[in-house]
RODO-2510 file (C-alpha; in nm, 4 decimals, decimal comma):
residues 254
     n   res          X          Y          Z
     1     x    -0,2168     0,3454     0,3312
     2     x    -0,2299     0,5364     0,6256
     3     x    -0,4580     0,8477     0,6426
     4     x    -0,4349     0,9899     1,0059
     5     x    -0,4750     1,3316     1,0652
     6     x    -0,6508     1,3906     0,7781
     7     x    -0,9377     1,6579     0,8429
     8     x    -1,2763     1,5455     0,6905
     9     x    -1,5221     1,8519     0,5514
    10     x    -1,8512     1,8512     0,7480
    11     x    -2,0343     1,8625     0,4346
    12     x    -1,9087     1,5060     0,3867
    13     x    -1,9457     1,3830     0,7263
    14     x    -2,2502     1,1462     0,6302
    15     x    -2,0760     1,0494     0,3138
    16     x    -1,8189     0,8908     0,5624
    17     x    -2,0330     0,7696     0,7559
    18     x    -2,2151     0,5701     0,4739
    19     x    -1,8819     0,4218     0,3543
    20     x    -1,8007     0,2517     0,7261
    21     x    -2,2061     0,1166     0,7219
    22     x    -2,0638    -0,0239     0,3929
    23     x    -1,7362    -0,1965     0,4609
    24     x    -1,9544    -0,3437     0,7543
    25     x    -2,1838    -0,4977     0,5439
    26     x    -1,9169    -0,6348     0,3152
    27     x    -1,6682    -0,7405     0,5757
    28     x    -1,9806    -0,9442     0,7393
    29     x    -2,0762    -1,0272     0,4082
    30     x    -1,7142    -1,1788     0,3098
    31     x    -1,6122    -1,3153     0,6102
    32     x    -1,3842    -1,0885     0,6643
    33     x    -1,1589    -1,2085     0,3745
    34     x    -1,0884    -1,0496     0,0545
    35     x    -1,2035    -1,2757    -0,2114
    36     x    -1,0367    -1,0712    -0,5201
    37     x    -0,7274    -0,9832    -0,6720
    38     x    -0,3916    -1,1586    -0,6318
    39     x    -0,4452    -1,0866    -0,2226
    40     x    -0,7298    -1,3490    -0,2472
    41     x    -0,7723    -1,5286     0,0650
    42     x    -0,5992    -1,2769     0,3099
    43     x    -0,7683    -1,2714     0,6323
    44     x    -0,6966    -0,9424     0,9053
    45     x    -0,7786    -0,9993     1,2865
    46     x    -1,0464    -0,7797     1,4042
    47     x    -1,0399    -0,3824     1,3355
    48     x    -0,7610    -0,1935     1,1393
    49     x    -0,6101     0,0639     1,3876
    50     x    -0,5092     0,2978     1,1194
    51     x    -0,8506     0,4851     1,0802
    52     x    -0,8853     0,2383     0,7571
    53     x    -1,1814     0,0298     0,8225
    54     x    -1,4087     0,2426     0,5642
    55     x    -1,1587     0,1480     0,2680
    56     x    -1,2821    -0,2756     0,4490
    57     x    -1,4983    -0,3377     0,1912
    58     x    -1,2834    -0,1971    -0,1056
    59     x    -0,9716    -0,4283     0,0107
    60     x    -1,1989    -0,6983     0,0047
    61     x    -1,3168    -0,6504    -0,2832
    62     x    -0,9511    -0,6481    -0,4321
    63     x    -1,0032    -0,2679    -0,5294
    64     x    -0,8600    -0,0772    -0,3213
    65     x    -0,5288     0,0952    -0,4625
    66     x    -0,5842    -0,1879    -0,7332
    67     x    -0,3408     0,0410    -0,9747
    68     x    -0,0942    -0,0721    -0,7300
    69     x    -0,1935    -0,4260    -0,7410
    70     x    -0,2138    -0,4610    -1,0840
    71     x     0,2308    -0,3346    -1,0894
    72     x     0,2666    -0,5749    -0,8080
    73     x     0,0342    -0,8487    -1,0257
    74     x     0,2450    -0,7727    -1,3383
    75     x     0,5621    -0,8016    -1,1141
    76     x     0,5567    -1,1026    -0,9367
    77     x     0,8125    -1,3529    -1,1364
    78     x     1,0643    -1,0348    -1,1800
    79     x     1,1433    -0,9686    -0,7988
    80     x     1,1904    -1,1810    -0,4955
    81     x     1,1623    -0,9269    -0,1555
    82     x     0,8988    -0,6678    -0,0889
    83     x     0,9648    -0,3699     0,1389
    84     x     0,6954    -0,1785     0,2474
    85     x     0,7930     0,1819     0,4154
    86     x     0,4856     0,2838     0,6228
    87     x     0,3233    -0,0626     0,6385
    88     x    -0,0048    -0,0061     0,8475
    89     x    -0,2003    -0,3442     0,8997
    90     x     0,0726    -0,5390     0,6807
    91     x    -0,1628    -0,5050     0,3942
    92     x     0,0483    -0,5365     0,1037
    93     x     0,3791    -0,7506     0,2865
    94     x     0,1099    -1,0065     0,4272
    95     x    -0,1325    -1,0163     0,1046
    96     x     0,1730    -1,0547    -0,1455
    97     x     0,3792    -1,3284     0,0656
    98     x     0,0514    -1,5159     0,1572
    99     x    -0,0722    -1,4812    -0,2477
   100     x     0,3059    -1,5921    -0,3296
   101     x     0,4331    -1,2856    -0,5437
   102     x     0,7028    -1,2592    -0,3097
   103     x     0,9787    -1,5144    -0,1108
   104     x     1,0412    -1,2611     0,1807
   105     x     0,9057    -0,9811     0,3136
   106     x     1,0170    -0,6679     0,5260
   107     x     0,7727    -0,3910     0,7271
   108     x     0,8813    -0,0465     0,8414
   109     x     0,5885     0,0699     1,0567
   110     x     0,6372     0,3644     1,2929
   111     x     0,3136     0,2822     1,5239
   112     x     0,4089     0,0174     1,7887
   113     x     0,0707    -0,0999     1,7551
   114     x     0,0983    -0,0938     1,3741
   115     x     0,4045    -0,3663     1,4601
   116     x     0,1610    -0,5582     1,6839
   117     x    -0,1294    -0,5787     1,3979
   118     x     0,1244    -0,6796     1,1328
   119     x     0,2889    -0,9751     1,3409
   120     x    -0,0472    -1,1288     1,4276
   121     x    -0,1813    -1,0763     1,0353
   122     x     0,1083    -1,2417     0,9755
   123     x     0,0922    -1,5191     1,2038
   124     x    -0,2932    -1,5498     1,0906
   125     x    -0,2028    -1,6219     0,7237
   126     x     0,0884    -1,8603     0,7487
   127     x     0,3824    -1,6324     0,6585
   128     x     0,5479    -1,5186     0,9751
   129     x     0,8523    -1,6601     0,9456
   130     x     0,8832    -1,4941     0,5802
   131     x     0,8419    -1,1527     0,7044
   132     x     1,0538    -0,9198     0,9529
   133     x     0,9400    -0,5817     1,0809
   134     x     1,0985    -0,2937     1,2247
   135     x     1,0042     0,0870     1,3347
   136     x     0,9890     0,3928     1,1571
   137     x     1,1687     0,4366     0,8178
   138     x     1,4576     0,6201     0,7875
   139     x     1,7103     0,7217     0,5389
   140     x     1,9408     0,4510     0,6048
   141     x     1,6568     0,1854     0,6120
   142     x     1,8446    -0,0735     0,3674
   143     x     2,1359    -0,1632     0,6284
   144     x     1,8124    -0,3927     0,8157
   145     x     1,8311    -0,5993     0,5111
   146     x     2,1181    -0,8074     0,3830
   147     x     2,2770    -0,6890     0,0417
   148     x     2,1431    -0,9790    -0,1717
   149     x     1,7795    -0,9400    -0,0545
   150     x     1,8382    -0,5791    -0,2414
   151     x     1,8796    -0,7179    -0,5624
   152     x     1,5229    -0,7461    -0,7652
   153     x     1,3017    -0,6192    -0,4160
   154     x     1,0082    -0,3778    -0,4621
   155     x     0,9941    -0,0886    -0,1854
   156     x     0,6534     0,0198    -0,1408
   157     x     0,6808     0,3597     0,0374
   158     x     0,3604     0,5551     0,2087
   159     x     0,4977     0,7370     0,4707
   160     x     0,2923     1,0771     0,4564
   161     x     0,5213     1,2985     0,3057
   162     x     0,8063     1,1638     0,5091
   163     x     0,9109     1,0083     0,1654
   164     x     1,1194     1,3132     0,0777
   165     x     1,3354     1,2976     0,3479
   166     x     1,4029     0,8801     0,3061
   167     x     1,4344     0,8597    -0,0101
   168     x     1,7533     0,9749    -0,1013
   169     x     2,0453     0,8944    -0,3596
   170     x     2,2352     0,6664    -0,1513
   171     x     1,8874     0,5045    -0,0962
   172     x     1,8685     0,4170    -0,4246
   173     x     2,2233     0,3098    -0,4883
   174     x     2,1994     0,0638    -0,2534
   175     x     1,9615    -0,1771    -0,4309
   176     x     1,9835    -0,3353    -0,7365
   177     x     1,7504    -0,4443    -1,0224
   178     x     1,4460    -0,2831    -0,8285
   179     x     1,1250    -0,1418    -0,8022
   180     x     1,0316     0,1860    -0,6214
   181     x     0,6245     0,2199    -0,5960
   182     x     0,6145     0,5837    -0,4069
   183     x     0,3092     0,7244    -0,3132
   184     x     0,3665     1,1221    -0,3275
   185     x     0,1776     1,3457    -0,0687
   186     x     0,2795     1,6837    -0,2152
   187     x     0,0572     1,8671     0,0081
   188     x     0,3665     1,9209     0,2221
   189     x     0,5039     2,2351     0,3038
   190     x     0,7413     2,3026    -0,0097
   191     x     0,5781     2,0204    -0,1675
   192     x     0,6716     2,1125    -0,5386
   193     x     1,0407     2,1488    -0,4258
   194     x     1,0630     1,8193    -0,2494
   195     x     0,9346     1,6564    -0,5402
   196     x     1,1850     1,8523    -0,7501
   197     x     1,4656     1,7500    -0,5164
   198     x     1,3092     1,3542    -0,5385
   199     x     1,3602     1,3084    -0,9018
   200     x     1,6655     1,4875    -0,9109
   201     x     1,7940     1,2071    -0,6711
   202     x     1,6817     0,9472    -0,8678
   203     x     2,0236     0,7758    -1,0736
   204     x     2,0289     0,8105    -1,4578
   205     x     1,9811     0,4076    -1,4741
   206     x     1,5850     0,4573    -1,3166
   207     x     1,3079     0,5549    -1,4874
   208     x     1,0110     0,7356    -1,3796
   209     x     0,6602     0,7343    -1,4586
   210     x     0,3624     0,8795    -1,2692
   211     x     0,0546     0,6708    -1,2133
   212     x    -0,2966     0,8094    -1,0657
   213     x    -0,6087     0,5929    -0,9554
   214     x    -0,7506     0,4440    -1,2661
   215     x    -1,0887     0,2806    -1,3658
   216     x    -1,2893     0,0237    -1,1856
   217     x    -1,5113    -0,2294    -1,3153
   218     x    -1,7942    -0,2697    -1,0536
   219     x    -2,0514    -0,5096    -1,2873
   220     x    -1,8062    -0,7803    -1,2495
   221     x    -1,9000    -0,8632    -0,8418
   222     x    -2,2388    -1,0374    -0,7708
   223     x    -2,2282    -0,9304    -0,4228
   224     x    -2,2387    -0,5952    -0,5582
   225     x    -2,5673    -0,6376    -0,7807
   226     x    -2,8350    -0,4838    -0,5122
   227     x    -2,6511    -0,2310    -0,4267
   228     x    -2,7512     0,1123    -0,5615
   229     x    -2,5263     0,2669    -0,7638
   230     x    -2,4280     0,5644    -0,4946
   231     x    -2,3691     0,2531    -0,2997
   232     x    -2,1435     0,1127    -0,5259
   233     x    -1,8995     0,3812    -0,5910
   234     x    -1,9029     0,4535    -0,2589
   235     x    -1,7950     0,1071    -0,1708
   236     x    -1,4585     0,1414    -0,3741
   237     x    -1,4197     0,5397    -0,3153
   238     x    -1,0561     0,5161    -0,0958
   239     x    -1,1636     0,8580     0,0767
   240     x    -0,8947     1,0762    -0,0150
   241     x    -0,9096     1,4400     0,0042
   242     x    -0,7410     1,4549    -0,3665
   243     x    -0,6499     1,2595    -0,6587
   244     x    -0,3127     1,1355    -0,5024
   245     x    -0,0085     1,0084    -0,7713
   246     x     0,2103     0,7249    -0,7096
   247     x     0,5548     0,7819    -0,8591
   248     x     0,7287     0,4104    -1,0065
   249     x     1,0795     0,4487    -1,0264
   250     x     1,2585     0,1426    -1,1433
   251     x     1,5641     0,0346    -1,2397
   252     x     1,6489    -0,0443    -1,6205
   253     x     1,7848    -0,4049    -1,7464
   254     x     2,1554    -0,3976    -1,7538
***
C-alpha cells in the first residue's frame, strides 16, 4: 500500500491536492471509520504515516484496492492466517481479523513507526492478541511462523519491488494450500526479467493469474450523491502513477 518516494508531476499537483481536501471531508464525514466492504467497522488512530491519507476516503468507502478485497471476500472460509509483507498502517491484517475472515494474523513492516501504527490499530479494534508483527521481509520470512499456520494462509506482499528478491522457490515450498496476492512494481530496474525469474519460481502445483484495478460502482453511496462527478472519481482514484497488476498465485487442491 505503500507509495513513498513516488515523484508526483507538477501538472497534477492540484489534482493531489483536491484528493487530500477529499479524504478530509469523508474521514470527518465517517467518523473516521470505513463503513463498507468486509473491513466495515475498522477504525485507524489519527493520520496514516505512509503518505496514504489521500487514498482516506477511498478505504472508507471500502474501495480502495477493492479487487483485492473482493479475493480476500471470496476467500474467507478457505484459509485461516493472513500474512501481509509490507503492511503499512495494518490495513488489511487489522481490517480482515477485526471483519473475521481470518483466525490469526502476521505483519512484516520495515518502518519502525509502521510497527508502532499497526500495534495501536490493532489494540484499537480488539484483535491484538490475534496478530504478531515483525520488521522488514525477507526471503526466509516463513521461519517467524510455525509450520501449521502455513497451511491454507494468504500472503499479501507490497513491498515496492522488493518482491523479487523475497519471493523465491523455497518461499513457496514452505506453505501449503495457500494464497499468494502479489502486487508487481515492474518499474524496477530489469523489471521484465525479475518478473520472468518470479514465475519461473513459482512450483508446477500454483497457478497464476494477473488481476488489474477493475470497475467501481459510485451510485451505490448516499454520502457520495452531492458530490460532482470530478469529485467522485477523484474520491476512489488510488493515485498511482500507472495501472499497477497484482499477480495471484495459488496453490491447486490436492
Amino acid at each position: 500500500m505503500r507509495k513513498l518516494g513516488v515523484k508526483i508531476p507538477e501538472e497534477q499537483v492540484g489534482l493531489m491536492e483536491r484528493r487530500n481536501q477529499l479524504a478530509k471531508e469523508i474521514n470527518q464525514l465517517l467518523g473516521g471509520t470505513v463503513s463498507y466492504g468486509p473491513f466495515k467497522g475498522l477504525k485507524f488512530v489519527g493520520e496514516s504515516w505512509w503518505e496514504g491519507d489521500q487514498d482516506r476516503a477511498a478505504i472508507l468507502l471500502g474501495l480502495y484496492e477493492k479487487d483485492i478485497l473482493d479475493i480476500l471476500e471470496r476467500s474467507r472460509t478457505k484459509y485461516s492466517t493472513l500474512i501481509n509483507l509490507g503492511a503499512a498502517d495494518g490495513y488489511y491484517a487489522v481490517g480482515a481479523l477485526m471483519g473475521g475472515l481470518f483466525e490469526k494474523g502476521y505483519c512484516f513492516e520495515v518502518e519502525p513507526k509502521g510497527r508502532e501504527i499497526i500495534a495501536q490499530n490493532a489494540m484499537l479494534n480488539g484483535v491484538k492478541d490475534k496478530l504478531k508483527i515483525f520488521g522488514a521481509a525477507t526471503n526466509d520470512f516463513y521461519l517467524q511462523i510455525p509450520s501449521s499456520e502455513r497451511d491454507r494462509a494468504v500472503v499479501i506482499v507490497d513491498i515496492e519491488g522488493a518482491e523479487f528478491d523475497v519471493l523465491t522457490a523455497e518461499v513457496f515450498d514452505a506453505f501449503t494450500r495457500s494464497l499468494f496476492i502479489v502486487e508487481i512494481h515492474d518499474w524496477v530496474e530489469q523489471g521484465e526479467a525479475k518478473i520472468k525469474r518470479l514465475q519461473e519460481s513459482i512450483p508446477s502445483n500454483y497457478t497464476l493469474t494477473t488481476v488489474k484495478m477493475g470497475a467501481r460502482d459510485l451510485s451505490q453511496f448516499e454520502e457520495l450523491k452531492n458530490y460532482n462527478d470530478t469529485d467522485r472519481w477523484l474520491i476512489c482514484s488510488e493515485g498511482r502513477p500507472v495501472l499497477m497488476s497484482w499477480f495471484v498465485i495459488e496453490e491447486r487442491e490436492i
